[in-house]
C-alpha positions as CSV (number, residue, x, y, z in Angstrom):
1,X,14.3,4.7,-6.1
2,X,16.2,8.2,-5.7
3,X,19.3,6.4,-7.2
4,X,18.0,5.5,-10.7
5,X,18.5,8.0,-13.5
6,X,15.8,8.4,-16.2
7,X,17.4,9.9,-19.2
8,X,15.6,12.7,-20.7
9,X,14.5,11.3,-23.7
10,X,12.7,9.0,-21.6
11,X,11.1,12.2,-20.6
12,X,9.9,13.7,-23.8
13,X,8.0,10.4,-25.1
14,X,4.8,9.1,-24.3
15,X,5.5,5.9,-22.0
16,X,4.7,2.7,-23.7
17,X,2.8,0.7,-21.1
18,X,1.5,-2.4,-20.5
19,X,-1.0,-4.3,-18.3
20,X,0.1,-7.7,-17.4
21,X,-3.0,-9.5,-15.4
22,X,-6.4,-8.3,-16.1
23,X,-8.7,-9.8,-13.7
24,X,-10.9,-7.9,-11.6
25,X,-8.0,-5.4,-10.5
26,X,-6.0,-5.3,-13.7
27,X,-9.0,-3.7,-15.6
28,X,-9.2,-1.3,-13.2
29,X,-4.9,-0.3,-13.7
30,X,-6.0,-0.4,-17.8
31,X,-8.6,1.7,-17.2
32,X,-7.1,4.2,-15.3
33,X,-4.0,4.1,-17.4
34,X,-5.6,5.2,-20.8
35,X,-6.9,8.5,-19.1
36,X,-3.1,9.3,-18.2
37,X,-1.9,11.9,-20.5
38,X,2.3,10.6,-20.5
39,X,0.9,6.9,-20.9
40,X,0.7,4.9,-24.1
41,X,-1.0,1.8,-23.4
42,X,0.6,-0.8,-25.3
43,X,-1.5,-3.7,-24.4
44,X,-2.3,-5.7,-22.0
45,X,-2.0,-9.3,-21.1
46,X,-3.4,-12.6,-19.3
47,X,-2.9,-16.4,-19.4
48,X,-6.5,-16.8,-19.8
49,X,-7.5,-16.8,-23.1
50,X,-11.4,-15.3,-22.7
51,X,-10.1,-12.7,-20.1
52,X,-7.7,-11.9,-22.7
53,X,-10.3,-11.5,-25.3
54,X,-12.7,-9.6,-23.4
55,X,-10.7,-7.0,-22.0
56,X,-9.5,-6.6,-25.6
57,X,-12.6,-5.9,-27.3
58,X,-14.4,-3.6,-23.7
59,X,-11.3,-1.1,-24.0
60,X,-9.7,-1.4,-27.5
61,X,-6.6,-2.2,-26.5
62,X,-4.1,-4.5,-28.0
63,X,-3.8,-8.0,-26.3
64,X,-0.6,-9.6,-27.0
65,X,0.3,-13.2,-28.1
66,X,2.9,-13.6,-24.9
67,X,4.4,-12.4,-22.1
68,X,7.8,-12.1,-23.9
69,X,6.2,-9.9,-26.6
70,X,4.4,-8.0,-24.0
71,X,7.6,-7.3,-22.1
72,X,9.7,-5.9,-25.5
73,X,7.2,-4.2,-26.7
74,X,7.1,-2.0,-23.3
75,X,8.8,0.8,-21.6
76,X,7.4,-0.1,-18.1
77,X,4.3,-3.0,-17.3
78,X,1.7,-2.5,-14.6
79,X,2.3,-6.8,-12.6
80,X,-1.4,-7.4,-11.5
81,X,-0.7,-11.0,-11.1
82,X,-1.1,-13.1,-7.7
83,X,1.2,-12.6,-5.2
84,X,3.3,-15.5,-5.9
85,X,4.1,-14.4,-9.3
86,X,5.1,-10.9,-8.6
87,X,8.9,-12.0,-8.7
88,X,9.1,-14.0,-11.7
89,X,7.0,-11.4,-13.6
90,X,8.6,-8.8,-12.2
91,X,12.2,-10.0,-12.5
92,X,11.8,-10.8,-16.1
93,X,10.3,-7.4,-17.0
94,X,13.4,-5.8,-15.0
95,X,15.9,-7.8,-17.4
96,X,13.9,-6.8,-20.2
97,X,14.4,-3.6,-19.6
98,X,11.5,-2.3,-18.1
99,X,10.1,0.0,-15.4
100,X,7.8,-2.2,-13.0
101,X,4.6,-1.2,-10.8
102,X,3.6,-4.4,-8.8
103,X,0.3,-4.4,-6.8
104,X,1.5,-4.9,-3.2
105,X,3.2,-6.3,-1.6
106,X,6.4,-6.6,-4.0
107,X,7.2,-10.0,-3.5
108,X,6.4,-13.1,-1.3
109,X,9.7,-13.4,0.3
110,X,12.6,-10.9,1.4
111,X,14.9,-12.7,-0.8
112,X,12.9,-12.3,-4.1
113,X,11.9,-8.2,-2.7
114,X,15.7,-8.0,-2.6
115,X,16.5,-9.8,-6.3
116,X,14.3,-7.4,-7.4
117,X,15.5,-4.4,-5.8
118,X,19.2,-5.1,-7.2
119,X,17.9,-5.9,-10.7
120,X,16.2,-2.9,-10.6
121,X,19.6,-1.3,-9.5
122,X,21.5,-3.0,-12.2
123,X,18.9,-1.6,-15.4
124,X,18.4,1.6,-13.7
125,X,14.9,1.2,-13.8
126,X,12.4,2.3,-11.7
127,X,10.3,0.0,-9.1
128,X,7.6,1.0,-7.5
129,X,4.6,-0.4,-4.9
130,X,0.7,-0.1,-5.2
131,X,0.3,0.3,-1.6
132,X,-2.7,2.5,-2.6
133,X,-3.6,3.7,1.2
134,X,-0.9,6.3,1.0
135,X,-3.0,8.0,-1.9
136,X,-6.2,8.0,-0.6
137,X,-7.5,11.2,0.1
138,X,-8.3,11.2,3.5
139,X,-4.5,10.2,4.5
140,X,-3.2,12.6,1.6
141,X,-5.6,15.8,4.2
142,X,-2.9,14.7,7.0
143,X,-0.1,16.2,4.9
144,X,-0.3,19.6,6.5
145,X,0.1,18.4,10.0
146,X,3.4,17.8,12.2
147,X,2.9,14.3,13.3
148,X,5.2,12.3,15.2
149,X,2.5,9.6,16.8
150,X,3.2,7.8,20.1
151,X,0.4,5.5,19.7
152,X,-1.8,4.3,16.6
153,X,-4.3,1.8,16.8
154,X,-5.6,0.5,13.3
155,X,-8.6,-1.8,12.3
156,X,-8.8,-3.0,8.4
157,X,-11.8,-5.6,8.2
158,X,-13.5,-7.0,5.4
159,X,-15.9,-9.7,4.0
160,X,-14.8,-12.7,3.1
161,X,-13.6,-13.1,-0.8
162,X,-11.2,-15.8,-2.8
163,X,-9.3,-12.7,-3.7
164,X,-6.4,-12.2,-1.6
165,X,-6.8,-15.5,0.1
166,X,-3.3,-17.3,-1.8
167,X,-1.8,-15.0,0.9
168,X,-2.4,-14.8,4.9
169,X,-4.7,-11.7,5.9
170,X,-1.5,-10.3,7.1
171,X,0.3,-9.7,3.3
172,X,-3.4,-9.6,2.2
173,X,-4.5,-7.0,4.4
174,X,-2.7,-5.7,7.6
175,X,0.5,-4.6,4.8
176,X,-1.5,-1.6,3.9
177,X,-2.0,-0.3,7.8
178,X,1.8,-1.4,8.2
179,X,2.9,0.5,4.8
180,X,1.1,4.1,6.2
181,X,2.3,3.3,9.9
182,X,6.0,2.8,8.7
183,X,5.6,6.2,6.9
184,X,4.1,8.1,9.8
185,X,6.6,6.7,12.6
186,X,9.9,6.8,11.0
187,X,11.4,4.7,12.9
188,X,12.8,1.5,12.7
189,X,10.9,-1.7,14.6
190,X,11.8,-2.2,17.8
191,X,9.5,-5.7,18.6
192,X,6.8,-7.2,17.5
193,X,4.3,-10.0,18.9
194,X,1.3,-11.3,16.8
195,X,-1.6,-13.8,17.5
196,X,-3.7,-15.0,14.5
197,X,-5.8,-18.2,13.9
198,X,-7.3,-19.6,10.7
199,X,-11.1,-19.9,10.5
200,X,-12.2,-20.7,6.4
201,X,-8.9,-20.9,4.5
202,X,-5.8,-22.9,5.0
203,X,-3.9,-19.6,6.2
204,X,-4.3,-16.9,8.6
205,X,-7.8,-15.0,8.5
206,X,-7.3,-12.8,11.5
207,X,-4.7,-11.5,12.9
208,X,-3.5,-8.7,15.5
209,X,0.0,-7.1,15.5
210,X,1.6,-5.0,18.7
211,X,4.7,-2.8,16.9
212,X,7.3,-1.3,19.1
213,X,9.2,1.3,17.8
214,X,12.8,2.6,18.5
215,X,11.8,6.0,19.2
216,X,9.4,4.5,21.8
217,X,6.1,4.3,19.6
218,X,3.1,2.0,19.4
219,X,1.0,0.4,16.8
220,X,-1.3,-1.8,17.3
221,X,-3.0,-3.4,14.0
222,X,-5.9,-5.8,13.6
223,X,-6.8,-7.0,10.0
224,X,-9.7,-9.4,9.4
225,X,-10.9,-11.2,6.6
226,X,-13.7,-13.2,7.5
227,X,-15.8,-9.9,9.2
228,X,-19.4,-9.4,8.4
229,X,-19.2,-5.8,7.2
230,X,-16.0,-3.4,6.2
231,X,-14.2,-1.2,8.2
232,X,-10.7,0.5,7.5
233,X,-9.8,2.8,10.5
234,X,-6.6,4.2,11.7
235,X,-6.6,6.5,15.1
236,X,-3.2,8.5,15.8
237,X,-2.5,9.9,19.2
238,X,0.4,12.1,20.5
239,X,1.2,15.0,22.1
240,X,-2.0,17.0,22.0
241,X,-3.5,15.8,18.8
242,X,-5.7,12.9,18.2
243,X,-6.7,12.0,14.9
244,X,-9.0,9.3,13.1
245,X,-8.7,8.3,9.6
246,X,-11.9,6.4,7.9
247,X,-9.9,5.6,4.6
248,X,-12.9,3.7,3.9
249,X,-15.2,7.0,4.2
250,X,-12.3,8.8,3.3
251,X,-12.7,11.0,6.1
252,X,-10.3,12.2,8.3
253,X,-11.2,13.9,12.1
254,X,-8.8,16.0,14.0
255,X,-9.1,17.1,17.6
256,X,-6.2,19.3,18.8
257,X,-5.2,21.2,22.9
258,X,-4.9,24.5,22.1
259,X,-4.7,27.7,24.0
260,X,-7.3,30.1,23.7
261,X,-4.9,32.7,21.8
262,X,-4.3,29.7,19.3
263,X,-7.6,28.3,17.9
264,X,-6.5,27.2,14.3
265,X,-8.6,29.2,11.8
266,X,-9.8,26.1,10.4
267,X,-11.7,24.5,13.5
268,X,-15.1,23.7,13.5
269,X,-16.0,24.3,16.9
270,X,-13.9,24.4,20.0
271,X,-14.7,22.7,23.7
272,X,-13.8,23.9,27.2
273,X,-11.4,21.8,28.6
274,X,-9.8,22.1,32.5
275,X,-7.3,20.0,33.7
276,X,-4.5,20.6,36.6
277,X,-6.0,24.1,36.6
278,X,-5.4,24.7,32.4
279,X,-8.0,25.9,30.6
280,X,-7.2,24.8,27.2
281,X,-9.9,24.3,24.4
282,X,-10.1,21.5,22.2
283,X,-10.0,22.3,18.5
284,X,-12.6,20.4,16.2
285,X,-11.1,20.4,12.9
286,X,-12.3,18.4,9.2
287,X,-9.6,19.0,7.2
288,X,-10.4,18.8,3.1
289,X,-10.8,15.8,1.7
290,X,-10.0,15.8,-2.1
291,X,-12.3,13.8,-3.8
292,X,-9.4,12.0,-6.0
293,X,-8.7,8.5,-7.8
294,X,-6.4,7.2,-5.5
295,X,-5.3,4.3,-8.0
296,X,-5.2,6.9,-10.9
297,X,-3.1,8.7,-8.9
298,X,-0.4,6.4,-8.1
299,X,-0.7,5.1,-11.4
300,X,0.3,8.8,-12.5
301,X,2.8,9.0,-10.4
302,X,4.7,5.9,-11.6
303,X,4.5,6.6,-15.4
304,X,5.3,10.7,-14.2
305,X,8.1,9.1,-12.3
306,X,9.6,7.1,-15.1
307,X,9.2,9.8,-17.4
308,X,10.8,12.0,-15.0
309,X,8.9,14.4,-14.1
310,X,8.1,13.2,-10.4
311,X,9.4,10.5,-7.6
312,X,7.7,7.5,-6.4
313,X,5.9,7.4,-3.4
314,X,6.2,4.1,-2.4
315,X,9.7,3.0,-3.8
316,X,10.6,-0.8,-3.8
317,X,12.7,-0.1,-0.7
318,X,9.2,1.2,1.6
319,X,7.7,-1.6,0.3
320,X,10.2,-3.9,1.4
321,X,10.7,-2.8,4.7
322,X,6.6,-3.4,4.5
323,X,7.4,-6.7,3.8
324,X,9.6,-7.1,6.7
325,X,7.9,-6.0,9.0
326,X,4.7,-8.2,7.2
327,X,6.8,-11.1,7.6
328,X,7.9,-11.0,11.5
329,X,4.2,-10.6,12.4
330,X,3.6,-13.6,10.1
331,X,6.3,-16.2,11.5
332,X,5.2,-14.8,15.1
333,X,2.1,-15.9,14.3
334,X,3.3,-19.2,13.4
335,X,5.4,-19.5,16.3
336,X,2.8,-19.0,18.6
337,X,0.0,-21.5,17.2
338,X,3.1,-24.0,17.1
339,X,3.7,-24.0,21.0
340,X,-0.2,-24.1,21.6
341,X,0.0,-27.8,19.8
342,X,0.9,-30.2,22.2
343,X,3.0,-32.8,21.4
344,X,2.0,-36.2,20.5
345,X,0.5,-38.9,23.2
346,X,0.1,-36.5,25.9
């Protein structure tokens, strides 16, 4: 948030941090965090006792008694916790007086993602947002590009797994294609209609999404749960560009109109192309692909950011407006499969 203000003696000490929720994803944000050079990892910990225990003893890390003692012995706290306790964690690390990285999304609701925000606000502390897609590599190659999409269509599918499933596939899922949408467009919503049904759990497993845009763009999102294989695909269009993004490959394809004076030095190959009597080529271009942790890197970036030395890249304001848009697809969803009920007797 570009209006707290980290002293600079925040910035000249190690960061004390700490893990709270160390299931399958939390070991992951302990692991990363004890390679980051301005982190001190001051523990971690878990309401379950054994999970407790035996992510003390596989990393050497100090597993504290309570969540109150976790919280004051802290600079800033890493909330890996289910969805519907990323406000009361988060709210009661804020008062403590920590800085706060919650997986996504921030919150369940728009009221708690705003509680937070002013709390945040109020301490001066930082919040930010684990919407990891905008670090991996293959959306990071985009960077050097002018984009201003008119159309994107994305696909984000997966196997089915308990994890996730507390929440529809929509805050499980589809947030992460709406997080790197928002950021691309830059533009506020215009409309949005949703269909969705559940298939194995008692909330939404599939779901497509049509966004309109002000500036008169399109997205179209699908997000699955219950697929038999993976796939996480995002395909921009505009004005002479098309480009598809495999952030499950991490790849990242780039076919451009060009003139024949302006072949980019970095394409492949070029194509013939004639149309209304142009002779344009199309560019083939593979931009590089970093081969980077994309959760150590966002992890660095909050602890750099606390200490100063950087700004978030997803703030707890993107990640609200995430939310938002999250939520209108959601209650469309539940609008719809309302009306298809008919009412009783008939």
């Amino acid at each position: 948030m570009s209006s707290v203000i980290i002293s600079h003696a925040m910035a000249t000490k190690k960061i004390k941090t700490a893990v709270i929720g160390v299931g399958y994803l939390g070991r992951h944000h302990v692991e990363q965090l004890l390679g980051i050079p301005e982190a001190d990892v001051a523990g971690v910990y878990d309401t379950n006792a054994e999970t407790l225990a035996d992510v003390q003893q596989r990393y050497g890390v100090k597993a504290f008694g309570s969540f109150d003692e976790t919280i004051a012995s802290s600079d800033a706290v890493s909330v890996v916790v289910p969805t519907r306790r990323h406000f009361e964690v988060a709210s009661r690390a804020l008062d403590a007086g920590c800085h706060v990285f919650i997986e996504k999304p921030i919150s369940q609701t728009l009221a708690e993602a705003d509680q937070l925000l002013r709390q945040a606000e109020k301490q001066q502390r930082l919040i930010q947002v684990g919407h990891i897609e905008r670090l991996n590599p293959a959306a990071r190659s985009l960077e050097k590009y002018a984009l201003a999409p008119r159309f994107i269509e994305g696909h984000r599918l997966a196997p089915f797994s308990l994890r996730g499933t507390d929440v529809p596939v929509v805050l499980d899922l589809m947030i992460h294609d709406i997080d790197v949408v928002l950021h691309l467009v830059k533009s506020p919503v215009r409309d949005v209609r949703a269909n969705g049904v559940s298939v194995i759990t008692d909330s939404i497993d599939i779901a497509t999404a049509r966004l309109e845009f002000e500036n008169g763009a399109v997205a179209n999102l699908t997000a699955s749960r219950i697929s038999q294989k993976q796939m996480r695909k995002l395909r921009i269009f505009q004005s002479h560009i098309y480009i598809g993004v495999d952030f499950l490959q991490q790849l990242t394809e780039v076919y451009r109109l060009v003139g024949t004076e302006e072949v980019p030095p970095e394409a492949i190959l070029t194509m013939p192309f004639e149309f209304n009597g142009r002779r344009p080529l199309i560019a083939y271009e593979k931009p590089e692909v970093r081969e980077d942790n994309a959760l150590q890197l966002e992890l660095s970036n909050f602890i750099r950011s606390v200490a100063g030395l950087e700004q978030p890249i997803v703030d707890g304001y993107s990640a609200r407006a995430a939310l938002d848009v999250a939520i209108q697809i959601q209650d469309t969803i539940t609008r719809n499969n309302a009306e298809e009920i008919p009412p009783a007797g008939k």
